[in-house]
N, C-alpha and C positions, 0 to 999 in steps of 0.2 A: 713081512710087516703085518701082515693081516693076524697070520696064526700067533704073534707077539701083541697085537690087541684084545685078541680073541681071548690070550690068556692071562691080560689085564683085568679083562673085564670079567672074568671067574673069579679072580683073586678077591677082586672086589665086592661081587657077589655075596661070596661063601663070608671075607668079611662084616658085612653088611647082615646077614643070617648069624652068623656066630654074637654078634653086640648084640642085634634080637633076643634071641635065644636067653642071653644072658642079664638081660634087662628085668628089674625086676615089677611085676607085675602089681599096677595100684590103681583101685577106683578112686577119685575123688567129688565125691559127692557138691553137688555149688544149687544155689537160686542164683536167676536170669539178673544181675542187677550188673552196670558198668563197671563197678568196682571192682568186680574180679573177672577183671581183662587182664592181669598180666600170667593166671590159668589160662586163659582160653590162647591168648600169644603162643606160650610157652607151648600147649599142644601141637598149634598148626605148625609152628615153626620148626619143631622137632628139636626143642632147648631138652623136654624131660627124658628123650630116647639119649640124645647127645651125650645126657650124665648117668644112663644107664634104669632110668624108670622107664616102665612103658603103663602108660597113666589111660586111661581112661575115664570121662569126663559124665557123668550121668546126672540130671536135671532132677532138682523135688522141688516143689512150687512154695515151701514152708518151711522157712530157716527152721522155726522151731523144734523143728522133726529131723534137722540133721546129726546133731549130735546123739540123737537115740538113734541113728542108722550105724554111725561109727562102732557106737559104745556096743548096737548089737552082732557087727559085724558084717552089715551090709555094706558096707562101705570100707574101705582103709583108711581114708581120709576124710574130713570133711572142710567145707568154705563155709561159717555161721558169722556170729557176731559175739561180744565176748560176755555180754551176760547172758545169752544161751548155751555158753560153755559154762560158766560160772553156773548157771543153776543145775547142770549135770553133774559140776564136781562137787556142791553141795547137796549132790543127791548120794552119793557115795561112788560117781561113774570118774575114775581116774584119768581125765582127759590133760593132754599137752598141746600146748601151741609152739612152732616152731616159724611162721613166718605171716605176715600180714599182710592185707590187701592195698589200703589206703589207709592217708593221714589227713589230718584236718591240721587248719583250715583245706575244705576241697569246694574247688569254684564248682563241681557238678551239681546238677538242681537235685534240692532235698528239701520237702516239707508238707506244709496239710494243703493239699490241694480238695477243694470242694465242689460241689453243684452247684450249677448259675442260681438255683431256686431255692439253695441252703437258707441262705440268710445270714453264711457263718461269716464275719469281716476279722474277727481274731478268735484268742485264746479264751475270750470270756465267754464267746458265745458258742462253744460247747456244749454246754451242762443239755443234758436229754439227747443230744445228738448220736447218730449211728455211727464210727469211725473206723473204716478198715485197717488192717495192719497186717504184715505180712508172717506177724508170729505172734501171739500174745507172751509178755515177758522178754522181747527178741529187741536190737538197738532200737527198731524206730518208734516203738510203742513206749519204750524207757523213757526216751527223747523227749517226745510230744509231752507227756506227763509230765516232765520236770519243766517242760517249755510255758504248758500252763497255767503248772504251779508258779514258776518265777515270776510271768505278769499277770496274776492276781485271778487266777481262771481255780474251776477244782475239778480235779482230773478225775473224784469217786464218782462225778454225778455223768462219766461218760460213758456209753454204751459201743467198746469196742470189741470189736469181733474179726476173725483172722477171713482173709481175704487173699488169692495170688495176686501180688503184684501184675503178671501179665494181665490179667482182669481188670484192672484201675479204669481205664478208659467205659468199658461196659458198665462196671458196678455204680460210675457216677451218672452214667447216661439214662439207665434202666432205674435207679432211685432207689438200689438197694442200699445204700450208704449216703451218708449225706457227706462225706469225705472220707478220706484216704492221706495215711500217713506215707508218704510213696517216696520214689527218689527217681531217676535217669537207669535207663531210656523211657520208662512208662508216664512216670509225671508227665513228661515235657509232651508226648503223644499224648495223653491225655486236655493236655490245653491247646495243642496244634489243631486238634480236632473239635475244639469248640464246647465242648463239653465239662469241662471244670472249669478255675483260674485257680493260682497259688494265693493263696492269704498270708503265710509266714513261711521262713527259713527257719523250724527249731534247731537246727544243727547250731545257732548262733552258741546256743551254751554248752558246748563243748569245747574244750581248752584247747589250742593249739598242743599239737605233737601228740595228740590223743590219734589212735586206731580206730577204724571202720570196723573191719571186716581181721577173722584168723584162718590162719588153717591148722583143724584139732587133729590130734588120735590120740587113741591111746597110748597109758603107758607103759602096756606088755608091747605092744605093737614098735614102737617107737624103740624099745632098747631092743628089742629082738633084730629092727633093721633099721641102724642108725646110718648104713649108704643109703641107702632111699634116699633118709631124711635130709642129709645131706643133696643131694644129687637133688632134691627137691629144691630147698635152698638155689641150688648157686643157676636150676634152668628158671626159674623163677628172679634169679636178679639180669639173669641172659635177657630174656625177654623186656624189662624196663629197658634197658639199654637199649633190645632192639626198639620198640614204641614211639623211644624219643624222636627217632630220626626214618619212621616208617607209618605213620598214621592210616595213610588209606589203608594197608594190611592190615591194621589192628583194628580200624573200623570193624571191617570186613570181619575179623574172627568174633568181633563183641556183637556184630547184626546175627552168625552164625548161631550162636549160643544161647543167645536171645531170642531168639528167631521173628525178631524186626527187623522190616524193610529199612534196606541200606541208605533211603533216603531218609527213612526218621533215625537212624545212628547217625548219619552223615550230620547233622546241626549240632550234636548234643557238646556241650563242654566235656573237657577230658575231664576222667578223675587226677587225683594227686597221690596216686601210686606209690604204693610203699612193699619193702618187705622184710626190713628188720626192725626187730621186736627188742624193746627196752621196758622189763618191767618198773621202774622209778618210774617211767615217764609214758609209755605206750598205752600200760592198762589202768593207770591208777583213778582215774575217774571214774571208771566204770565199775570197777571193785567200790567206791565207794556210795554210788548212785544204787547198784544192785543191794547194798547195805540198807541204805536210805529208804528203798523203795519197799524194801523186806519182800525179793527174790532172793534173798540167801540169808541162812542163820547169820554168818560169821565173814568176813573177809577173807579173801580168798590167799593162799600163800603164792604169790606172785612170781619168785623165784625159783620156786618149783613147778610150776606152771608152764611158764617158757624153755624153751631148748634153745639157747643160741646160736647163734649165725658162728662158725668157726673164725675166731679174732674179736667178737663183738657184734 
């Protein structure tokens, strides 16, 4: 009995080596923010080995730097948002999105959180003010500016400047900023700790069924190894699945990644997790606000942009 365990459990092994082995190797580049918890699930859980990636997960404090990390190869992947993809592929960098993070409406907190001593109570009282952001040209900075323009603020007379999210708390404490364009887990640490309060939700004007967050790469990359991309896909819908019915885990992966104490992720509202991409309806705001806001010549070709999900 034993020697017939013994050589179970070799089987298994050399098994277990052999999927290794044959998995294929990918960084994915991300910023610390909750919305791309169903990356950091998918890691701990071992959803991306399961389908044959063996992923690797490497931190940059500046959406707006990730897709020049893809495009130059330091990355295979990348987590950004989609008008920092959009203004790569209006730079001539042939980026694809094949899955998304979240959708909106998302109960998680997003908005201009400020200093007790700002003076800021909304949108108008911007103009000369310092405003962090975690990427100039990146969602949340797009956001803000359309937020201020829509109720009667003007977004040329603000003085925004790129800032790490994990820093929010300090940069409003210390008076380097007189707000922050922020979102969960940092926002909400930030007002636990006494040190800001929220003035507004700009996320308000974004349209339901609109996208957070992508995951880019290129498009040599991407035809070259479309099981990845696949195998990306479907440990990435494993993991929603898993979340719904596993929270303290997924806490625990999003405190990991983030690298906040598990009692400030333990409060935060979930995000609204997503990860198939519909261009009519996923990116079409943002192709058009990136228009508007003249971060890109031309609108982006939508359709070509996205990889879909096998079936839709």
């Amino acid at each position: 009995m034993k020697s017939k365990a013994f050589a179970s459990a070799l089987v298994m092994v050399a098994l277990s080596s052999s999927l290794s082995a044959a998995a294929e190797k990918v960084t994915i580049m991300y910023t610390a923010t909750a919305a791309f918890a169903s990356a950091f699930v998918a890691k701990d859980q071992g959803f991306f080995e399961k389908h044959g990636v063996d992923v690797t997960l490497q931190l940059n404090p500046n959406t707006s730097l990730v897709a020049t990390a893809v495009a130059s190869g330091s990355a295979e992947v990348g987590i950004t948002t989609p008008t920092v993809a959009f203004q790569a592929v209006d730079n001539g960098i042939p980026l694809q999105s094949f899955a998304s993070t979240n959708v909106f409406p998302d109960p998680s907190a997003a908005g201009l959180v400020v200093s007790l001593t700002s003076g800021i109570t909304g949108p108008k009282d911007l103009a000369g003010k310092k405003i962090g952001v975690p990427g100039i040209g990146g969602l949340l900075d797009a956001v803000m500016l359309e937020w201020v323009a829509v109720n009667g603020g003007d977004p040329s007379k603000i003085n925004v400047v790129e800032i790490s999210l994990p820093q929010t708390a300090d940069v409003l404490k210390s008076g380097q900023v007189d707000g922050v364009a922020g979102v969960d887990p940092f926002l909400s640490r930030a007002v636990d700790l006494g040190v800001g309060k929220l003035v507004g939700d700009f996320m308000t004007v974004v349209p339901p069924g609109t996208v957070g967050g992508i995951f880019v790469t290129t498009r040599a990359w991407a035809e070259a190894h479309k099981d990845a991309i696949r195998g990306m896909q479907d440990a990435l819908d494993d993991a929603l699945v898993y979340i719904k019915s596993n929270q303290d885990s997924a806490r625990a992966s999003l405190a990991k990644y983030t690298t906040l104490p598990p009692k400030v992720v333990a409060g935060l509202k979930w995000p609204n997790l997503s990860t198939h991409l519909s261009p009519e309806t996923s990116l079409k705001f943002w192709n058009e606000l990136a228009v508007r806001q003249k971060l890109i010549g031309a609108p982006i070709d939508l359709k070509a942009f996205v990889i879909a999900y096998p079936g839709g």
